[in-house]
C-alpha positions as CSV (number, residue, x, y, z in Angstrom):
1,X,0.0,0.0,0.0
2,X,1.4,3.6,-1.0
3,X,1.4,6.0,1.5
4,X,0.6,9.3,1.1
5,X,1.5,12.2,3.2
6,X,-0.6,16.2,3.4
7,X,-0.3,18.6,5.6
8,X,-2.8,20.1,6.4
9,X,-3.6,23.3,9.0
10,X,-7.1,24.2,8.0
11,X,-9.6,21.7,6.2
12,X,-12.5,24.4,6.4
13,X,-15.8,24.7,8.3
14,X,-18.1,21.5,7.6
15,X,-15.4,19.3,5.7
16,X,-15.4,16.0,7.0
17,X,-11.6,14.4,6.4
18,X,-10.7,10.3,6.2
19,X,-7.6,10.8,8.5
20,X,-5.9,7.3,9.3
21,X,-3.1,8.7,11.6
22,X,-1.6,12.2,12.4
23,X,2.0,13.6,13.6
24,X,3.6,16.2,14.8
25,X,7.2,17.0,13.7
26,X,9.6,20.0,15.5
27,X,12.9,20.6,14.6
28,X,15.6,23.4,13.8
29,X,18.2,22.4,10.9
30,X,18.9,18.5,11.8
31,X,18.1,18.8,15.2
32,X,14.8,16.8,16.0
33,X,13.4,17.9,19.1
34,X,9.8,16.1,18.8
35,X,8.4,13.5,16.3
36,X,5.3,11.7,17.2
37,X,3.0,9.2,15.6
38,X,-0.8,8.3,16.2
39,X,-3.3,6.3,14.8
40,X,-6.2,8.7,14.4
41,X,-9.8,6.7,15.5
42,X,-12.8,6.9,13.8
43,X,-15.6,9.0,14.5
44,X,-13.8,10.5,17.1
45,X,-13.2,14.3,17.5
46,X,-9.6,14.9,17.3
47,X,-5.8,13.2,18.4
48,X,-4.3,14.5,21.5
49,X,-0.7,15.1,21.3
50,X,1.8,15.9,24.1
């Protein structure tokens, strides 16, 4: 299976997205300071991330 990557910071008000997982990436040049993964659930309002 290919896997496709989007970022995204606005889908719009009313737009329902098919989101299978989400992360969340900080860094400065080639220093990685957070990169986190999580399988996004369905029909579930949002993925926390700490």
């Amino acid at each position: 299976m290919e896997e496709k990557e989007t970022t995204l910071t606005s889908s719009g008000p009313g737009k329902n997205l098919n989101i299978e997982s989400v992360r969340i990436k900080i860094w400065n040049g080639d220093k990685v300071y957070v990169d986190e993964i999580k399988d996004a659930k369905p029909n579930k309002n949002g993925v926390k991330l700490t």
